[in-house]
DSSP file (Angstrom, degrees, kcal/mol; ACC not computed):
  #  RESIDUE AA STRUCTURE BP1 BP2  ACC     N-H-->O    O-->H-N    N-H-->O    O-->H-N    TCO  KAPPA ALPHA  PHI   PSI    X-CA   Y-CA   Z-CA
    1    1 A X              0   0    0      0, 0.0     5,-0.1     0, 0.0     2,-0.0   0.000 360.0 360.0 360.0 128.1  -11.4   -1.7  -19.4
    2    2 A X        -     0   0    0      1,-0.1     4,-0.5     3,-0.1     5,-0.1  -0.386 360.0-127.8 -62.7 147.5  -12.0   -2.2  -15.8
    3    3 A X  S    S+     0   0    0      2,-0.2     4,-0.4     1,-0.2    -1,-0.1   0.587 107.2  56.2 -69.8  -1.7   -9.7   -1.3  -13.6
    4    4 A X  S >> S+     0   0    0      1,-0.2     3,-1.7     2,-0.2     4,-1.4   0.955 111.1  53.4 -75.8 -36.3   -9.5   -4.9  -11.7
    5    5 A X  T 34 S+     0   0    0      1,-0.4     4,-0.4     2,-0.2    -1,-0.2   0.453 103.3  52.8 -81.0  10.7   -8.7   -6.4  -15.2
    6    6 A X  T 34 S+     0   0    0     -4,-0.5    -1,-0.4     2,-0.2    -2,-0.2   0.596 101.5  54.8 -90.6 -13.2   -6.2   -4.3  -15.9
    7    7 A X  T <4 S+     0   0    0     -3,-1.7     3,-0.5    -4,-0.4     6,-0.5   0.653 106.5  62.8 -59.6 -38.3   -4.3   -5.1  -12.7
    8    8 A X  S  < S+     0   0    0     -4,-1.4    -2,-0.2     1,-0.2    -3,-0.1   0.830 108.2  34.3 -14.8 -71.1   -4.7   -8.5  -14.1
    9    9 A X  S    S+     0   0    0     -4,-0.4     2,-0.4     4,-0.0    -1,-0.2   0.177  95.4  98.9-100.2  42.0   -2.7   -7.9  -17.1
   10   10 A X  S    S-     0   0    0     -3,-0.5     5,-0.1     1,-0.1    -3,-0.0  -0.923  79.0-130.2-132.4 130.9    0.0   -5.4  -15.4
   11   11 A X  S    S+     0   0    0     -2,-0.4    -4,-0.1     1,-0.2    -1,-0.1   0.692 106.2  58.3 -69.3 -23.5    2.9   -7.4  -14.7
   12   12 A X  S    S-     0   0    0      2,-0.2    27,-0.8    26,-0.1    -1,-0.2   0.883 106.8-123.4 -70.4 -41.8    2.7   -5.8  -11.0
   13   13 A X  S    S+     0   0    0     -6,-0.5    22,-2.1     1,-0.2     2,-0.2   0.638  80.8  87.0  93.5  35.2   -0.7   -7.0  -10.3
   14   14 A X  E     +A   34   0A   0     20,-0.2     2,-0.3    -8,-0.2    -1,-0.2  -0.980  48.8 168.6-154.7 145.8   -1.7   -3.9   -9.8
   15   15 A X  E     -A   33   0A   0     18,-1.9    18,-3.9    -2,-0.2     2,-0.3  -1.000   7.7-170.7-153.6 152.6   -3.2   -0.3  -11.6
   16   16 A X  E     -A   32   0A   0     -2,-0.3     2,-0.4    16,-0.2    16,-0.2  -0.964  16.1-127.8-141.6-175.7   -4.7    2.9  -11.0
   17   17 A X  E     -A   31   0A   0     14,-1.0    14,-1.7    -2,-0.3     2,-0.4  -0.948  19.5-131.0-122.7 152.2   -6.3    5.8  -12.2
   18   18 A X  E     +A   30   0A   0     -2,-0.4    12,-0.3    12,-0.2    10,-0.0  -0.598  22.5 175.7 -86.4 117.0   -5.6    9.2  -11.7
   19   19 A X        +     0   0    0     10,-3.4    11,-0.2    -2,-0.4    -1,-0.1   0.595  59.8  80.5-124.4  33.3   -8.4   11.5  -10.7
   20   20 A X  S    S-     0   0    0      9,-0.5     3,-0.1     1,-0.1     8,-0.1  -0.012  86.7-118.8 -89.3-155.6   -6.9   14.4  -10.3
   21   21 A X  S    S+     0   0    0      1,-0.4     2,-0.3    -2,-0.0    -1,-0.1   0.679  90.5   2.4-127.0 -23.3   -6.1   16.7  -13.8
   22   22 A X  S >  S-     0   0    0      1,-0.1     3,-1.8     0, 0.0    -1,-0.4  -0.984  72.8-112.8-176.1 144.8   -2.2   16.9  -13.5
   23   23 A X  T 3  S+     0   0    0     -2,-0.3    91,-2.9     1,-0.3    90,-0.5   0.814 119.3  65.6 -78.0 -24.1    0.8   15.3  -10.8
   24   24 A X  T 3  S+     0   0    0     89,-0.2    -1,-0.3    88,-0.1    88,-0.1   0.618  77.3 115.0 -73.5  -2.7    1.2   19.2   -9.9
   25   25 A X  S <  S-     0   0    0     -3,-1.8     3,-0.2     1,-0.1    89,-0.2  -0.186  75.8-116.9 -52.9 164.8   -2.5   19.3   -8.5
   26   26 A X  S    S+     0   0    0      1,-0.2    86,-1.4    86,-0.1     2,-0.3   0.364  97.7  24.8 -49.9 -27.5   -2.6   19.9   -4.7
   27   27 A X  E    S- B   0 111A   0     84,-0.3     2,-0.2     2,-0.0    -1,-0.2  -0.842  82.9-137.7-172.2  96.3   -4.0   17.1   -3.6
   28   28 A X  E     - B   0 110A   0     82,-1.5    82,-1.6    -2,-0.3     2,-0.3  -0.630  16.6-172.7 -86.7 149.4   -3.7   13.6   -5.7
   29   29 A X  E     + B   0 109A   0     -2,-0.2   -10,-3.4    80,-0.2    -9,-0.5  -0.978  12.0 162.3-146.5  94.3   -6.3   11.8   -5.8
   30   30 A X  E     -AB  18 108A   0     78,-1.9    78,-0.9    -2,-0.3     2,-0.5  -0.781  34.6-126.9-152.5 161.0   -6.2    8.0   -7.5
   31   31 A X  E     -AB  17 107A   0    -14,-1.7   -14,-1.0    -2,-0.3     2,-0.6  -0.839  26.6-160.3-100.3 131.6   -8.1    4.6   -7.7
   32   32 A X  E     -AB  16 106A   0     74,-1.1    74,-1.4    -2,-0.5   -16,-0.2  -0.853   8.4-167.9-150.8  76.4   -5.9    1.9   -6.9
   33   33 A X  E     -AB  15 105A   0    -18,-3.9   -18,-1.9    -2,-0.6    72,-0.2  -0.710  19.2-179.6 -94.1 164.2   -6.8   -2.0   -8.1
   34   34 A X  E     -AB  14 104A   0     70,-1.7    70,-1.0   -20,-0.2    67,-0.3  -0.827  12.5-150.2-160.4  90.8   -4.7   -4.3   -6.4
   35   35 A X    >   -     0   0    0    -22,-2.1     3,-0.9    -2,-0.2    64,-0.2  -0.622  44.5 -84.9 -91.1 152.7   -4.2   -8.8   -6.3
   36   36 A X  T 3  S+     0   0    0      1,-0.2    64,-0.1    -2,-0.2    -1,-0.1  -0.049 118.7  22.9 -14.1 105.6   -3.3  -11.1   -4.2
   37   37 A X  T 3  S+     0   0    0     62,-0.5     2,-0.4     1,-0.4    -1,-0.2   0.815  77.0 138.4  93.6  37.5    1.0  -11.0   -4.6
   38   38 A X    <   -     0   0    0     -3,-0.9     2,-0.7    61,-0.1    -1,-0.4  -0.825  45.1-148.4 -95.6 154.2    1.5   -7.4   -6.0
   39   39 A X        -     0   0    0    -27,-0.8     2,-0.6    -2,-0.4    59,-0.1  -0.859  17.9-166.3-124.3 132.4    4.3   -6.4   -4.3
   40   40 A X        -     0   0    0     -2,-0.7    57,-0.2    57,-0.4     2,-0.2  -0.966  30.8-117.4-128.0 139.8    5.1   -2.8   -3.1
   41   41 A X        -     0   0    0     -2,-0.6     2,-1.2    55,-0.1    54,-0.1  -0.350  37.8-113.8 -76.6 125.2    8.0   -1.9   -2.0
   42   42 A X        +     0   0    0     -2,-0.2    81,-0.3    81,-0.1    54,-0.3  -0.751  53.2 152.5 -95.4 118.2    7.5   -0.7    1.6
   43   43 A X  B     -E   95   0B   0     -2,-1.2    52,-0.5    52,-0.8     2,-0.3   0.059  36.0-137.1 -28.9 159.4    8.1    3.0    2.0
   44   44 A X        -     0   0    0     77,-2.2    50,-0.2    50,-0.2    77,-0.1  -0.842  21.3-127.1-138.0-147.7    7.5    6.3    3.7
   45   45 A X      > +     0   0    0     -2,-0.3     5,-2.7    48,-0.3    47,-0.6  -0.455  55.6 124.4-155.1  82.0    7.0    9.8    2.5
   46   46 A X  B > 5 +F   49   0C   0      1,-0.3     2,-1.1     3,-0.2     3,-0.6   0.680  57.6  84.9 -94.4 -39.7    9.5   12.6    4.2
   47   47 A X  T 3 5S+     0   0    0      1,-0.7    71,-0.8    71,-0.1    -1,-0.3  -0.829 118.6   6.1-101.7  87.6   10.9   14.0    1.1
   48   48 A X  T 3 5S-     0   0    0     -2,-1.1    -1,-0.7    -3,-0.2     2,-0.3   0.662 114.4-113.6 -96.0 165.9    9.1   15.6    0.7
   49   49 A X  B < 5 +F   46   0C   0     -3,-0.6     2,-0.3    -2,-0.1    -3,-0.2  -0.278  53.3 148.0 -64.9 116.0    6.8   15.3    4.1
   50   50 A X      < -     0   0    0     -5,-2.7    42,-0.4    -2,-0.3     2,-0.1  -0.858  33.7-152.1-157.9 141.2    3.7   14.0    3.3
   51   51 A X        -     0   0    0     -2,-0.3    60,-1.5    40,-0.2     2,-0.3  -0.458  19.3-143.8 -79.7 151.6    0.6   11.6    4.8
   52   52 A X  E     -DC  89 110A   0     37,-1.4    37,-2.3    58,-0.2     2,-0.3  -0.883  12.0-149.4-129.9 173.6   -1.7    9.6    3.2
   53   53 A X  E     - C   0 109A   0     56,-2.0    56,-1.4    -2,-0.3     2,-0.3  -0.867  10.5-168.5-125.4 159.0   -5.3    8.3    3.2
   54   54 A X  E     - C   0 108A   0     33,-0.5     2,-0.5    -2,-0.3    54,-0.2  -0.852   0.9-170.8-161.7  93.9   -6.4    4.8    1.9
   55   55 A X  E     - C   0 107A   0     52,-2.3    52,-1.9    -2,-0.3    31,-0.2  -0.873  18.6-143.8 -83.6 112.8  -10.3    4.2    1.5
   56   56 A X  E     + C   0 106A   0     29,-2.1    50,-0.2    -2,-0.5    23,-0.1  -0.552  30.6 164.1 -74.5 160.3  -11.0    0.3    0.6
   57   57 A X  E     +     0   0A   0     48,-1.0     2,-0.3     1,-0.2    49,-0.2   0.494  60.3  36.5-119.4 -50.7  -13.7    0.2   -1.7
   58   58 A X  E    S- C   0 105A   0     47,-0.7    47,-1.2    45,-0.1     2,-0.6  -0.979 114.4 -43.7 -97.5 111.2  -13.5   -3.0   -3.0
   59   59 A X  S    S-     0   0    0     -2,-0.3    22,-0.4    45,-0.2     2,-0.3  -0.468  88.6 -39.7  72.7-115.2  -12.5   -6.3   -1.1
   60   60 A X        +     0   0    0     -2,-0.6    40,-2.0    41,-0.3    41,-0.9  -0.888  37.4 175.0 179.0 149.2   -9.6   -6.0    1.1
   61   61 A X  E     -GH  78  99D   0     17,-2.1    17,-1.5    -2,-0.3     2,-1.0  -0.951  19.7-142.9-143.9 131.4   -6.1   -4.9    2.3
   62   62 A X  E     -GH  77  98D   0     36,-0.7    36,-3.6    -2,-0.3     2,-0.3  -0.728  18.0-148.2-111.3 126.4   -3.8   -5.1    5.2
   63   63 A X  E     -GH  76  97D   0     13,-2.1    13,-1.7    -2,-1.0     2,-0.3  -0.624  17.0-153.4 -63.4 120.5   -1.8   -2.1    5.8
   64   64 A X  E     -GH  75  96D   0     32,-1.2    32,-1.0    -2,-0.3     2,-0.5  -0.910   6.0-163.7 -87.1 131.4    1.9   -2.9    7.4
   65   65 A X  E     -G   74   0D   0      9,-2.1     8,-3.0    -2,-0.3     9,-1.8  -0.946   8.9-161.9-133.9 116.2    3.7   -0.8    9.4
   66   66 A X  E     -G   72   0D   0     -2,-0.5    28,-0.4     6,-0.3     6,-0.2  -0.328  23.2-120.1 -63.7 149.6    7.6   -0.8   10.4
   67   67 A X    >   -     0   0    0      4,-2.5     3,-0.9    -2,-0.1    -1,-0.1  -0.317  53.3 -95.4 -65.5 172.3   10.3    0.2   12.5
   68   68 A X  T 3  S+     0   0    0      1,-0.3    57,-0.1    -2,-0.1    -1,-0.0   0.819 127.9  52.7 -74.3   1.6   13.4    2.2   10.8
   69   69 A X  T 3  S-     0   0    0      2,-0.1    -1,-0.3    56,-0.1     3,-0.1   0.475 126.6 -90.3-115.8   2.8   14.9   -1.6   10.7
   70   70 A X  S <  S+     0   0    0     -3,-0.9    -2,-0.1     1,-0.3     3,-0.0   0.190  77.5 147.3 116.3 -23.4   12.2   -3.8    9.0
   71   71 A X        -     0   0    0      1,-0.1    -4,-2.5    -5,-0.1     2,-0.5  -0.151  57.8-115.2 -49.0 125.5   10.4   -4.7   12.4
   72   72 A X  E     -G   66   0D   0     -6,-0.2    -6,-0.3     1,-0.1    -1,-0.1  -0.721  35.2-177.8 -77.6 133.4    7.0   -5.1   12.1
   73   73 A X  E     -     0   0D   0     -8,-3.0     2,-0.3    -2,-0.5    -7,-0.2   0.621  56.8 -40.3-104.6 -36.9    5.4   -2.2   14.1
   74   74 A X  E     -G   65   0D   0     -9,-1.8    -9,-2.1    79,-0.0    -1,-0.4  -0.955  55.2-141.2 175.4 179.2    1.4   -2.9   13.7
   75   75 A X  E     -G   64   0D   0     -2,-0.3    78,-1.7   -11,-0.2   -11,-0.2  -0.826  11.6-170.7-140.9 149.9   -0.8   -3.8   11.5
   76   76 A X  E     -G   63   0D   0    -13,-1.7   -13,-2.1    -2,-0.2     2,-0.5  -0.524  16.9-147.5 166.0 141.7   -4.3   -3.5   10.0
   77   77 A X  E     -G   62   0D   0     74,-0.3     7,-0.7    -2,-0.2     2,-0.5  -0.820  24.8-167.9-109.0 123.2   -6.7   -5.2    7.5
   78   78 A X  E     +Gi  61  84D   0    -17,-1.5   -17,-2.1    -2,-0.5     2,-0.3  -0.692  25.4 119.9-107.4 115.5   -8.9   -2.5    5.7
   79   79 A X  S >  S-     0   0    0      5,-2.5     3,-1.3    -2,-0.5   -19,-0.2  -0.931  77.0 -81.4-177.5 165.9  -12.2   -3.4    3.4
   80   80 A X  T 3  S+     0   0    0     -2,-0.3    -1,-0.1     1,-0.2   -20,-0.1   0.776 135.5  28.3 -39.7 -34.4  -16.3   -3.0    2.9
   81   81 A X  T 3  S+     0   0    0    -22,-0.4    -1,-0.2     3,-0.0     2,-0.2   0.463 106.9  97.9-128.8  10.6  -16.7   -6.3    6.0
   82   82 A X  S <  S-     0   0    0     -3,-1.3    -3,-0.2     2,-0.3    -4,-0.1  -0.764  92.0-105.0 -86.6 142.3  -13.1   -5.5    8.0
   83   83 A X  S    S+     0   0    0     -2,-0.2     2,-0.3    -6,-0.1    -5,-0.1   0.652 101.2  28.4 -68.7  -5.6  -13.3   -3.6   10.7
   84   84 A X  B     -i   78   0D   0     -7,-0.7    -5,-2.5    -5,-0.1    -2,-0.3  -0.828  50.6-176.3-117.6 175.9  -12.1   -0.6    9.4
   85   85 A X  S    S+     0   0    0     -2,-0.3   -29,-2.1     1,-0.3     2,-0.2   0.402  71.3  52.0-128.3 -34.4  -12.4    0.6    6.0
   86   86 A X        +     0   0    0    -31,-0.2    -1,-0.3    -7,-0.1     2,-0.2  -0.706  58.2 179.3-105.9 161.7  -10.3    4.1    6.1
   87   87 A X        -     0   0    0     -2,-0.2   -33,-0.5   -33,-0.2     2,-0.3  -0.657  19.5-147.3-162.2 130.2   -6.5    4.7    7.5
   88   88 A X        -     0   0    0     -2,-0.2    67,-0.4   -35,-0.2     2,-0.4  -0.620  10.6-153.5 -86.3 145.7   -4.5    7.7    7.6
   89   89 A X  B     -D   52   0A   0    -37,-2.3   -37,-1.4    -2,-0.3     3,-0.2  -0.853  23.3-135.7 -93.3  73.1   -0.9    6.9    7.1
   90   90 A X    >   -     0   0    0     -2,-0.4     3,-2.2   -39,-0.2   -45,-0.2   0.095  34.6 -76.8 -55.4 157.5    1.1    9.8    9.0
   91   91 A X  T 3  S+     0   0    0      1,-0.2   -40,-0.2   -42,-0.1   -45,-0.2  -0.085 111.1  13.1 -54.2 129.7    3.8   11.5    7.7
   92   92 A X  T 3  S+     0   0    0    -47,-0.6    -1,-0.2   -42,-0.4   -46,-0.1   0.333  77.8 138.2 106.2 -36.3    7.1    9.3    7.9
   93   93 A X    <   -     0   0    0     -3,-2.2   -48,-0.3   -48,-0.1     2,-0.3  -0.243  53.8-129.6 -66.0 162.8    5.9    6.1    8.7
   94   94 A X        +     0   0    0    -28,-0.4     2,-0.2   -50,-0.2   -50,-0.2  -0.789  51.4 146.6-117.2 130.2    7.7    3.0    6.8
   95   95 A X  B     -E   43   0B   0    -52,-0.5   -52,-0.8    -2,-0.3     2,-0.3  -0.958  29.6-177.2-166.2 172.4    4.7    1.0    5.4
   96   96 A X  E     -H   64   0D   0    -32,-1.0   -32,-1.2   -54,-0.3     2,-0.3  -0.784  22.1-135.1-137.1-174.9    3.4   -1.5    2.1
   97   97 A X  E     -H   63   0D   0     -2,-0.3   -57,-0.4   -34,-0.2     2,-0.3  -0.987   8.6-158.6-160.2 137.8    0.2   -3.0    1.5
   98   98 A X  E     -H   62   0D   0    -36,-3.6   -36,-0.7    -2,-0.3     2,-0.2  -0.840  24.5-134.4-116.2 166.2   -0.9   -6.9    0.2
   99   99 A X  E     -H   61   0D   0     -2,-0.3   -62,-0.5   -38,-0.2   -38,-0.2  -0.755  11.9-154.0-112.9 170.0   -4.2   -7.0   -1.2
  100  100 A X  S    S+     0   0    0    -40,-2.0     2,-0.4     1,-0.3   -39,-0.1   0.354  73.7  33.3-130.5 -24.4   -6.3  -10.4    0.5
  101  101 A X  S >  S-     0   0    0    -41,-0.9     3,-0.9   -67,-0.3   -41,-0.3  -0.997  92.9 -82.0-151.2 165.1   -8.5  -10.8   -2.5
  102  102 A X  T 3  S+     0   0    0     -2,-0.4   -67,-0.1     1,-0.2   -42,-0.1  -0.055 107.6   7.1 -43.5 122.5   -9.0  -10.5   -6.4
  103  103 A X  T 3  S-     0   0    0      1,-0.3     2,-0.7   -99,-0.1    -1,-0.2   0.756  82.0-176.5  69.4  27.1   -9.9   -6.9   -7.7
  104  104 A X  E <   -B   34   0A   0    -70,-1.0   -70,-1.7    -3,-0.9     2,-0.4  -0.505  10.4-152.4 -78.1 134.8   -9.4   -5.0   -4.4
  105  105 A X  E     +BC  33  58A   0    -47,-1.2   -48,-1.0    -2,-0.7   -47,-0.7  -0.843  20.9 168.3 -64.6  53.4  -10.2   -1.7   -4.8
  106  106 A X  E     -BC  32  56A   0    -74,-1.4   -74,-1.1    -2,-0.4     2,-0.6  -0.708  24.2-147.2 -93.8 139.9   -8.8    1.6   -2.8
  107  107 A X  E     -BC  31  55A   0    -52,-1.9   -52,-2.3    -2,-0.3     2,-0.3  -0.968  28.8-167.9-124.7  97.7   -9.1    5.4   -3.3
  108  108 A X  E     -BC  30  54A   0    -78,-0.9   -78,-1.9    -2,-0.6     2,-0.3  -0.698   7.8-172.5 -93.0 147.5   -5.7    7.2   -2.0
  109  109 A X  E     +BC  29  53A   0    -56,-1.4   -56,-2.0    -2,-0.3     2,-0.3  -0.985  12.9 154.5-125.6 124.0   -5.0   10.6   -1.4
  110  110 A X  E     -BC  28  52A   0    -82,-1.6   -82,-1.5    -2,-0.3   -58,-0.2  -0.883  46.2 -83.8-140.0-172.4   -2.1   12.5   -0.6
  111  111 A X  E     -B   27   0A   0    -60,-1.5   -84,-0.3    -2,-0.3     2,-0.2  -0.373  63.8 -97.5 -67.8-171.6   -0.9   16.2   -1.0
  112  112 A X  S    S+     0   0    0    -86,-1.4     2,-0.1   -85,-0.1   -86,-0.1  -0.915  77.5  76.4-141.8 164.9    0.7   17.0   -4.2
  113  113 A X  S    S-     0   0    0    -90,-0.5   -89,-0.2    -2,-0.2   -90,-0.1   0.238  70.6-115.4-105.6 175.2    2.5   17.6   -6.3
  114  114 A X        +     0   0    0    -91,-2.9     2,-0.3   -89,-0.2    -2,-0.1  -0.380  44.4 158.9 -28.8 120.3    3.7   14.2   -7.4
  115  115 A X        -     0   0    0    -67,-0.1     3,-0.1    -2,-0.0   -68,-0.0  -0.959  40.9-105.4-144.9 155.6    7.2   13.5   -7.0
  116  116 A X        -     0   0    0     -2,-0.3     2,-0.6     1,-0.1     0, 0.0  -0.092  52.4 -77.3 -66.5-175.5    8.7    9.9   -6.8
  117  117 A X        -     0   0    0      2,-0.1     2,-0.3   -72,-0.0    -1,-0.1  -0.742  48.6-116.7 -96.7 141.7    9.7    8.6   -3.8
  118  118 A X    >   -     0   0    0    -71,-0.8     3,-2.7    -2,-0.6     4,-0.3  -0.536  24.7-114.2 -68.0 119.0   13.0    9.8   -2.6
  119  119 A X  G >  S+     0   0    0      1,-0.4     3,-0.6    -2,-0.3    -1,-0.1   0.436 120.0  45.3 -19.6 -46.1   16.0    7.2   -2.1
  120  120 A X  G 3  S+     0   0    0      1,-0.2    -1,-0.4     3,-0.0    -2,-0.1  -0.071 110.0  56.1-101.8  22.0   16.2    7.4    1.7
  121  121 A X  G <  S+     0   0    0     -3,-2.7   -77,-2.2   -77,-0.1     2,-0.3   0.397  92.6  82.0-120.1  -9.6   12.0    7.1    1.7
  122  122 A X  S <  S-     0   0    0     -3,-0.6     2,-0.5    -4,-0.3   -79,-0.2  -0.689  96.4-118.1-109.1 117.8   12.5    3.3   -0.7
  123  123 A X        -     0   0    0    -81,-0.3   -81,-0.1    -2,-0.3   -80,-0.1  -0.469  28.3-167.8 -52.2 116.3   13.2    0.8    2.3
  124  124 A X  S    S+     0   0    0     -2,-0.5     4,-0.1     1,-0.2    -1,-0.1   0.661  86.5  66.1-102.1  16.3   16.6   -0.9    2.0
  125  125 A X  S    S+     0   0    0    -57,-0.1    -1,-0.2     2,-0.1     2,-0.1   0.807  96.0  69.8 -76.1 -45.3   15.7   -3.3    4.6
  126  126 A X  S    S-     0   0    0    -84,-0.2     8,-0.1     1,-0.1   -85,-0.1  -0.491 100.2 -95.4 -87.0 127.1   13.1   -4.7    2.1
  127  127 A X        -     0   0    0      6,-0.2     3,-0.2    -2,-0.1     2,-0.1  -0.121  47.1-121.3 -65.1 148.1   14.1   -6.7   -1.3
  128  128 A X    >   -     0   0    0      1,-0.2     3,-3.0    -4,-0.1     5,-0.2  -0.360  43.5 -63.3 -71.8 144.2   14.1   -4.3   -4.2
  129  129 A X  T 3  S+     0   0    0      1,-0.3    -1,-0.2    -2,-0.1     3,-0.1   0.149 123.3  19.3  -8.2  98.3   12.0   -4.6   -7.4
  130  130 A X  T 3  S+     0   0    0      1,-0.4    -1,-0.3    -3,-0.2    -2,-0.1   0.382  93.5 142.9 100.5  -9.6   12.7   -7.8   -9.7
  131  131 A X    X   -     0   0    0     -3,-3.0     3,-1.0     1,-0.2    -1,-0.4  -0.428  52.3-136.6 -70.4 150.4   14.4   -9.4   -6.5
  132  132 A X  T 3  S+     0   0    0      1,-0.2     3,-0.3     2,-0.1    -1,-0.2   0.480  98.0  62.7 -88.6  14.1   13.8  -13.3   -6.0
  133  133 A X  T 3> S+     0   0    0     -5,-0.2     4,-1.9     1,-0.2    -1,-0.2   0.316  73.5  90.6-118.2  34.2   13.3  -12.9   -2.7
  134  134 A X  H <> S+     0   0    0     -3,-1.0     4,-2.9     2,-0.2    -1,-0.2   0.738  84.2  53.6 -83.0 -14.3   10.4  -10.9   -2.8
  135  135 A X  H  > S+     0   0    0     -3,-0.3     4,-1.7     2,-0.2    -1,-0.2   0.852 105.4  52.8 -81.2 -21.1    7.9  -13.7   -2.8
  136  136 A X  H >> S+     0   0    0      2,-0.2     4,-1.8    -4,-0.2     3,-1.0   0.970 110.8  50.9 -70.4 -71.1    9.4  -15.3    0.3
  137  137 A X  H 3X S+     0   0    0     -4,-1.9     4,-1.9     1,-0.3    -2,-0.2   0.981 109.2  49.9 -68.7 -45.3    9.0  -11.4    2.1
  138  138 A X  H 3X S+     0   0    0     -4,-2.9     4,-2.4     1,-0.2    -1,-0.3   0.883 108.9  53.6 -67.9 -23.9    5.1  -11.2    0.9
  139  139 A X  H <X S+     0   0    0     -4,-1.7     4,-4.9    -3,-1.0     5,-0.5   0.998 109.2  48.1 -25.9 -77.7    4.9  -14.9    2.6
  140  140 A X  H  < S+     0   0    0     -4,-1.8    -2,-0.2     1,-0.3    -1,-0.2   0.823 112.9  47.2 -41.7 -40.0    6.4  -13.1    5.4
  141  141 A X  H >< S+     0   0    0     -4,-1.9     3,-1.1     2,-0.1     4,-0.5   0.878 110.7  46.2 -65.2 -46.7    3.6  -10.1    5.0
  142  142 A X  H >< S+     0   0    0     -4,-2.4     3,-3.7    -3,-0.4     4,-0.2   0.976 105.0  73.3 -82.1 -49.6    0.1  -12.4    4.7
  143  143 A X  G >< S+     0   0    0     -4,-4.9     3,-0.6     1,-0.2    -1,-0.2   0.759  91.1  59.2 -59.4  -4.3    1.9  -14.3    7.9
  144  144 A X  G <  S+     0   0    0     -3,-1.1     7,-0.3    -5,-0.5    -1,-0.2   0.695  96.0  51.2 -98.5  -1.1    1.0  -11.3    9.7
  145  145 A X  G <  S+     0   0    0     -3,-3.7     2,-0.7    -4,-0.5    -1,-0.2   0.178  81.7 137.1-128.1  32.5   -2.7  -11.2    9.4
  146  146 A X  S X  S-     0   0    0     -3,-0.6     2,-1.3    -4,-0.2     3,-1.1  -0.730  72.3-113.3   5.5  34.4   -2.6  -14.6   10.5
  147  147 A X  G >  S+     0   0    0     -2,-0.7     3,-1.0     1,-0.2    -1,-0.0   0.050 121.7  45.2  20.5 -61.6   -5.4  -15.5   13.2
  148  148 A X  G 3  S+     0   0    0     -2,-1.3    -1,-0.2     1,-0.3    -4,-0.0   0.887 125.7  38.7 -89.5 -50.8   -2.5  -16.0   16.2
  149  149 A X  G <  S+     0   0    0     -3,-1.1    -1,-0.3    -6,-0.2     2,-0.3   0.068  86.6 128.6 -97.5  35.2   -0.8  -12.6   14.8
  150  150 A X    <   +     0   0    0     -3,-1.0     2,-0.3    -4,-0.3    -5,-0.1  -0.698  28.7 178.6 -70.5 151.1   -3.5  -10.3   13.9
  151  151 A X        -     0   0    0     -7,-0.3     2,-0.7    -2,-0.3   -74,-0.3  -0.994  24.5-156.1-108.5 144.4   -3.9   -7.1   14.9
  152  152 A X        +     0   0    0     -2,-0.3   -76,-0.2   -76,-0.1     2,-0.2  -0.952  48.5 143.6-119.3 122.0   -6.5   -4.4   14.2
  153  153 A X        -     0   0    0    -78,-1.7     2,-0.1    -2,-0.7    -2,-0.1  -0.954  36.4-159.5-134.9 124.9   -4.3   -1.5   14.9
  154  154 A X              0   0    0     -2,-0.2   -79,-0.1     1,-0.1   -65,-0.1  -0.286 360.0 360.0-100.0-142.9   -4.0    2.0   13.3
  155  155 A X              0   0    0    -67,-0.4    -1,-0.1    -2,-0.1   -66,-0.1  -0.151 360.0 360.0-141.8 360.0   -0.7    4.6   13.4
């Protein structure tokens, strides 16, 4: 099964695959499909410290970046015909991702090993999982890559 049509039938609207051998590798390594109105929870990674890299492959995705209060900080939309395609995510930063079209595609990396994300790394500005007012914040996300608010910005 491709992986866009499994993102498709994943209640998240989103799937990946792993290519790395084991969540204790050094350096995880994953395939990432991604629609229109999956929602992720916007984040960082301190606990333990770690950056990430995010190659679009497929289609497109805009990258959000915060303040510790929910402020949107910058912005940028990443794909094959965007003006970027790659963005490091530095250690710390509060960020999500929307995907902009059907069966986007990404290849992330970050160190390892695996660990979830740590309680004080989960935003608590930003509605939790299964909340109803998450569709309302991803409104609030696609309004920023807008025409009048874009930005092409990295971190």
């Amino acid at each position: 099964m491709s992986l866009s049509r499994a993102a498709t039938e994943n209640e998240r609207l989103r799937f990946h695959a792993n290519i790395h051998e084991s969540y204790a590798d050094p350096c995880q390594r994953l395939f990432i499909a991604m629609h229109p109105r999956s929602y992720v929870i916007p984040h960082r990674h301190t606990t333990p410290a770690k950056s990430e890299t995010f190659v679009v492959l497929r289609g497109s995705l805009g990258l959000v970046f915060f303040d510790d209060q929910g402020g949107v900080r910058n912005s940028v939309r990443l794909g094959p015909n965007c003006e970027a395609q790659v963005c490091d995510i530095p250690t710390g930063v509060w960020h999500t991702a929307i995907s902009f079209e059907d069966g986007s595609v990404f290849l992330e990396f970050k160190p390892g090993p695996y660990c979830p994300y740590a309680q004080d790394d989960i935003a608590s500005w930003a509605p939790a999982y299964g909340s109803p007012s998450i569709d309302k914040y991803l409104d609030s996300l696609y309004r920023v890559f807008e025409p009048t608010n874009f930005r092409e910005k990295s971190t």
